[in-house]
FITI-257280 format. One record per residue (C-alpha): x, y, z; residue in one letter. Coordinates in steps of 0.05 Angstrom, whole numbers, plus 32768, in hexadecimal, padded with zeros to 4 digits. Example, Ala and Ser with C-alpha at 12.3 -4.5 7.8 and 13.67 -1.06 7.14 Angstrom:
<atoms>
80F67FA6809CA81117FEB808FS
</atoms>
This chain:
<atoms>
85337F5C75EBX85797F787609X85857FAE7628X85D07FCF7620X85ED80147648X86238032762EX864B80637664X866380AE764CX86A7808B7646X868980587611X866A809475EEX86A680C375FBX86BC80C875B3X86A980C7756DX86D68087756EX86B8806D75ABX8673807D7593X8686804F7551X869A800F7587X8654801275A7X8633800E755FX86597FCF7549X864A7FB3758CX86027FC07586X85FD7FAD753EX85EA7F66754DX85A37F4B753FX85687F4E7567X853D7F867582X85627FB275C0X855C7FEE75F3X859B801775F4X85A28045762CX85DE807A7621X85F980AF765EX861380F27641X865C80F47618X868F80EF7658X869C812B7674X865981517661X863481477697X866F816976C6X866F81A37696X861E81AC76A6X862D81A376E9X866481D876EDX8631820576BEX85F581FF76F2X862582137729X863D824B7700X85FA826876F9X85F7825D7747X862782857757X860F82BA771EX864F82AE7700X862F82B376BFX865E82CF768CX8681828F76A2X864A82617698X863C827C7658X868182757639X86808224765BX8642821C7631X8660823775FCX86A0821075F8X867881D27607X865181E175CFX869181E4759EX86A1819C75B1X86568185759BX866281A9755DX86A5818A754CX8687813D7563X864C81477539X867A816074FEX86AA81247505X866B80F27517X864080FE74DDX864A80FD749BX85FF80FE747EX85F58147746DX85A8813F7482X85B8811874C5X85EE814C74CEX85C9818474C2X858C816574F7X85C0815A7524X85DC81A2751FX859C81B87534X858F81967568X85C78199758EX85C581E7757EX857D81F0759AX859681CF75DDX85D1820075DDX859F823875D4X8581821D761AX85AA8216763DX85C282627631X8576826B7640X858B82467686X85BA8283769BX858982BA76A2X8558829376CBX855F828C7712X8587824D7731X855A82187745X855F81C87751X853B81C3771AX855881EE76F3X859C81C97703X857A818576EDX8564819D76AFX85A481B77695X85D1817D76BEX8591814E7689X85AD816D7647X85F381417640X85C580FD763CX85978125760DX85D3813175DCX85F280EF75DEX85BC80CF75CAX859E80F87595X85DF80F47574X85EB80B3757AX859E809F755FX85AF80C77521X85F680A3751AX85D08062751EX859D807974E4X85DD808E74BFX85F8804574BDX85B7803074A7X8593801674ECX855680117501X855880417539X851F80607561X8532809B7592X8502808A75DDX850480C4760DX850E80B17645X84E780ED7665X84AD80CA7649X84AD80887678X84E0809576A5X84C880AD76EBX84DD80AD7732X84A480AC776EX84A180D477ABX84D080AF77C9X850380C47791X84FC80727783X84E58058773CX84A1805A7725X84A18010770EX8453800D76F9X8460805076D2X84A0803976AEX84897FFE7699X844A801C7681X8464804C765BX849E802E7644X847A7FEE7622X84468028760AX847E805075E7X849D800D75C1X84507FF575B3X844380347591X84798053756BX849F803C752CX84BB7FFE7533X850A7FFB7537X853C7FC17545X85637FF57570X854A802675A6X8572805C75C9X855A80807607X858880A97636X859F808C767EX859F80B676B9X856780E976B1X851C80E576C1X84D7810876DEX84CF810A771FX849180FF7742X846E813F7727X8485813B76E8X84CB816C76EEX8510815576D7X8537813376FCX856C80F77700X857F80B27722X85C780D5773CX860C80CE771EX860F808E7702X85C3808376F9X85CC806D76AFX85D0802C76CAX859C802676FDX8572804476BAX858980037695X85707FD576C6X85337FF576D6X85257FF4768EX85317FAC7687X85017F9576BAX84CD7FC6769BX84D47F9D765BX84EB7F57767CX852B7F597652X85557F217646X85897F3B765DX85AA7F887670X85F37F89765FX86167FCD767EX864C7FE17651X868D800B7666X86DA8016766AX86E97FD57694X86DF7F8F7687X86B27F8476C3X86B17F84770EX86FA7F737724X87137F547767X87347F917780X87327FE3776EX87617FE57731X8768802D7737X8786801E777AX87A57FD57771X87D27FB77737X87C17F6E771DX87747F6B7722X87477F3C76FAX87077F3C76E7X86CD7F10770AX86AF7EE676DBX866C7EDE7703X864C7EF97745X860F7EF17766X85D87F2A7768X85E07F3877B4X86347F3777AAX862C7F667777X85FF7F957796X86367F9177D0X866D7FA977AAX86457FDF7785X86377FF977CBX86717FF677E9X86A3801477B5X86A57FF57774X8697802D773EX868A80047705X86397FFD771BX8607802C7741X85FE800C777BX85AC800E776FX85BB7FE87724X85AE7F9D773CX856A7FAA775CX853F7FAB7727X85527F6D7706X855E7F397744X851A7F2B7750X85127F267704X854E7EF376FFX855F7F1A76C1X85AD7F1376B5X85D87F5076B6X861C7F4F769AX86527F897699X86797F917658X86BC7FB67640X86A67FE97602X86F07FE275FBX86FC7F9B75F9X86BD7F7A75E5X86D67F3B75E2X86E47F337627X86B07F0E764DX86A67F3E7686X867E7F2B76C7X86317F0A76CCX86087F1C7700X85CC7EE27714X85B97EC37748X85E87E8E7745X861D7E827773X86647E707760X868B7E617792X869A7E7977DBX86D27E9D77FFX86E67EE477EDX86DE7EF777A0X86E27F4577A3X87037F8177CBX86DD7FD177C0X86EA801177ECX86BB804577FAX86DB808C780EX86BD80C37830X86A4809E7868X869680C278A3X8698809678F2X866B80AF792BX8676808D796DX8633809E7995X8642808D79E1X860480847A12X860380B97A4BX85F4807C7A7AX8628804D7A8FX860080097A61X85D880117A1DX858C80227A40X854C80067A22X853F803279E0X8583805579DAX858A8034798CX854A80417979X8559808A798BX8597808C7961X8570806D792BX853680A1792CX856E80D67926X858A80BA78E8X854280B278CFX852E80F178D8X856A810D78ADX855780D97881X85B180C67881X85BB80797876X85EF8056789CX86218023787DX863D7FFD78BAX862E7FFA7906X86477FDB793CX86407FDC798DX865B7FD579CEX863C7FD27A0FX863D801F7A1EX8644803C79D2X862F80337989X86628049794EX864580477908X8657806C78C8X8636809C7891X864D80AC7849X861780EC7849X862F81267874X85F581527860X85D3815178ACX8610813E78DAX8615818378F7X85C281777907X85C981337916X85FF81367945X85D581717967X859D8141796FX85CF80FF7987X85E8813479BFX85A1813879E0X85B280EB7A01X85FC80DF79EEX864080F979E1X865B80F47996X869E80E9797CX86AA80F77931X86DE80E17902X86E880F678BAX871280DE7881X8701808F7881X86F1805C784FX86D180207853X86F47FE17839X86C87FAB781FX86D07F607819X86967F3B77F4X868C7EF677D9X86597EB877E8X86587EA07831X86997ECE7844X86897EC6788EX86837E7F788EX86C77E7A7866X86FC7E4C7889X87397E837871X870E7EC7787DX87247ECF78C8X876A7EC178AFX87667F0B7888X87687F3378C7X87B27F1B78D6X87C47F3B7894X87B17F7C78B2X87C77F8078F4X87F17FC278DDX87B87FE378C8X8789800F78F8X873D7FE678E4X8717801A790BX86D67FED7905X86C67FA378EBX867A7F9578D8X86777F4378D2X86477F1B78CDX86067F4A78B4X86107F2D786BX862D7EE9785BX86467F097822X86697F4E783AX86A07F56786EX86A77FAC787FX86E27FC8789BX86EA801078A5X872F803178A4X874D807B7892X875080887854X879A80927862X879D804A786BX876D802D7835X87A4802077F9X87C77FFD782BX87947FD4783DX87737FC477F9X87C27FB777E4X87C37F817819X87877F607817X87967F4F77C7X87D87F3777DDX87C07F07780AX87797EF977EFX878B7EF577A1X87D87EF27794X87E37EC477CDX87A77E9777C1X87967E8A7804X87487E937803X87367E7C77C1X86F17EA6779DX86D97E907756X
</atoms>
C-alpha cells in the first residue's frame, strides 16, 4: 500500500483538486492524507485570535466570508446533485460551529479545534469528489487513530492499532482519505502535529501500515540544492540520504517538517517528494543510500537568536556546561549550534519563549550577551567534513561576518551563523562557488 500527502497548495483549487485525482487514479490500494485548502488554516488562525481579543463581530464576519469561498468550491467542484447537496451540508454544519466557537471563552483548546476544521473540509470534499468520479473512496478520521503521548510525541502502539483496526473493519475501498495535521492528544482533546504536520502525519501513517512507500506531494519538484525563493538557477536532488534530509528539513528547507523522516528510517520505507504540478518530474528519494559525497544542498533558518554565556571565573570550572544545560532543560528550549572557548560558551535558539527567564537564571554564574536577527546557513551532504574542497568554501566568504562555525558534530552538516542582513549574500555565494562553479562536486 502507498501512502500520498497532498499540501493546501495541491488542494488549493477546484483545478488543483482535479490534478491530485488523476494522480491518484492509478491502481492499487492507498492512504491519502490531505492538509486544509491553502490559506484556510491562516483564516482559523486569525478567527481564534479574533475571539481572543473579543473582537467578535470581526471573527464572525471572517467565518462568514470563509464560508462563501466553501460554498462557491463546492458549487464549482460538484456536479452530482446528491453529493452536492451532502456536501452543502456538511460544510454548513461546520460553519454553524464554528459561529458556536465565538461565544465561548478562548481556550488552547478551543483554538485547536477551530485551527482542526480546514483539514476537516478538505477532505470531506474531496472524498465526495472521488465518489463522484466513480472511486472507491472511504473517508478515515484521523481523530480516530491519530494520537500524540504526554510528551506531545506519537503514540505509535495506538496508531497502529487503531489505524489497521479502522481499514480491517470498515467497507473496503481502493482509496482512503484522512486529514494531515490534526490529532488527540494524550487525554483524548484536539490537537495538532504544528504547521506543516501533514507530513509528519504521512509518515507516521506509513510505518503504522509498513507502506511501500510515502510519496509527499507539493508545489516544487523536490528538495533543491539551494533556497529558490532566495537563489536563481536551483535544481532538484534526485536522491538524499535519510540523515541529509532530516538535515535540511531542520535547518531551513520548507518543503518537509523537519520531524517527517523519522518514522520511516528505521523502517527503510522509501519516501519521495513530488510536484502536484509537474508530475512527471522525478522529484527527490529519500533511503538510506548514499550517493555521493561533497556538498549537495544549501537551507537557511531565520529567527535565530545567539547567547554568548561567559564564566564569572577566569577558565571554564568543573560543571559550568552542565549548568547551562540544566537551564535550557528546565525551559525545556532546544539549542541548534554550540561552540566554546576557554572562558565562554556561545550557542543559539530558534524559541524565544523563556530567554527573558533563562537569561535570569544564566546571570546567577555568568554574564550574557544577546544578539537578535540571525540565521543559520546550512551546508549538508555525505562525509562534508572529510571533503578535500569543503575548507576551500570559507575563502569564498571572507567578506561576510560568520558569527559562529559548528564543524565536525555531523559528517553530513556544516552550520554557520550570520545576520540575517547577510544571509542572501551568503546563500548567493555559496551556489556560485559550490554549484555554478563546480568546484565541490554533490550527486
Amino acid at each position: 500500500m502507498l501512502v500520498y500527502k497532498f499540501g493546501g497548495t495541491s488542494v488549493g483549487s477546484v483545478v488543483n483538486m482535479n490534478h491530485v485525482k488523476d494522480i491518484i487514479s492509478s491502481t492499487g490500494k492507498k492512504i491519502v492524507v490531505l492538509s486544509a485548502m491553502s490559506g484556510t488554516t491562516n483564516t482559523l488562525v486569525e478567527i481564534s485570535e479574533l475571539i481572543k481579543t473579543n473582537e467578535l463581530t470581526k471573527a464572525k464576519t471572517n467565518i462568514n466570508q470563509l464560508h462563501q469561498t466553501y460554498k462557491a468550491t463546492v458549487t464549482e467542484l460538484i456536479q452530482q446533485e446528491t453529493l452536492r447537496e451532502d456536501v452543502s451540508t456538511y460544510v454548513a454544519s461546520i460553519f454553524d460551529a464554528l459561529l458556536a466557537c465565538v461565544n465561548q471563552p478562548h481556550s488552547t483548546l478551543l483554538h485547536n479545534t477551530i485551527v482542526a476544521n480546514g483539514e476537516l473540509l478538505s477532505t470531506f470534499m474531496f472524498s465526495r469528489l472521488l465518489q463522484q468520479e466513480g472511486f472507491n473512496a472511504r473517508l478515515l478520521p484521523a481523530l480516530d487513530f491519530m494520537r500524540i503521548d504526554s510528551n506531545n510525541e506519537p503514540d505509535n502502539f495506538y496508531i497502529k492499532q487503531n489505524l489497521n483496526r479502522l481499514i480491517d473493519t470498515s467497507e473496503e475501498a481502493d482509496i482512503y482519505i484522512t486529514q494531515g495535521f490534526i490529532c488527540l492528544d494524550a487525554e483524548g482533546q484536539i490537537t495538532n502535529l504544528q504547521r506543516g504536520g501533514s507530513d509528519y502525519t504521512a509518515t507516521i501513517i506509513g510505518a503504522a501500515i509498513e507502506a511501500d512507500e510515502v510519496q509527499i506531494w507539493t508545489d516544487i519538484d523536490g528538495f533543491h540544492n539551494n533556497d529558490p525563493r532566495f537563489v536563481q538557477d536551483t535544481t532538484a536532488l534526485s536522491h538524499l540520504s535519510y540523515d541529509e534530509a532530516a538535515e535540511l528539513a531542520y535547518f531551513g528547507a520548507k518543503i518537509l517538517h523537519p520531524q517527517t523522516v523519522m518514522p520511516v528510517r528505521s523502517l527503510d520505507i522509501p519516501l519521495r517528494l513530488k510536484n502536484t504540478m509537474a508530475p512527471e518530474a522525478h522529484g527527490t528519494l529519500i533511503t538510506n543510500q548514499i550517493h555521493g559525497e561533497g556538498i549537495k544542498a544549501i537551507a537557511a533558518k531565520d529567527g535565530i537568536t545567539a547567547i554568548k554565556i561567559k564564566s564569572v571565573r577566569m577558565l571554564l570550572a568543573h560543571g559550568f556546561l552542565k549548568k547551562v544545560f540544566e537551564v535550557f532543560e528546565k525551559y525545556e528550549t532546544s539549542i541548534d549550534m554550540i561552540t566554546t572557548s576557554e572562558i565562554a560558551v556561545s550557542l543559539t535558539i530558534d524559541d524565544v519563549t523563556h530567554l527573558e527567564a533563562i537569561t535570569e537564571e544564566l546571570e546567577k554564574f555568568a554574564t550574557v550577551e544577546i544578539d537578535d536577527y540571525m540565521s543559520i546557513v546550512c551546508l549538508v551532504g555525505n562525509q562534508i567534513i572529510y571533503h578535500p574542497d569543503t575548507p576551500e568554501l570559507f575563502q569564498v566568504l571572507q567578506d561576510v561576518n560568520v558569527r559562529m562555525i559548528a564543524y565536525g558534530g555531523s559528517n553530513n552538516n556544516i552550520s554557520l551563523l550570520v545576520n540575517t542582513s547577510d544571509k542572501l549574500e551568503t546563500l548567493q555565494k555559496l551556489q556560485r562557488y559550490v554549484f555554478e562553479e563546480s568546484v565541490v562536486v554533490g550527486v
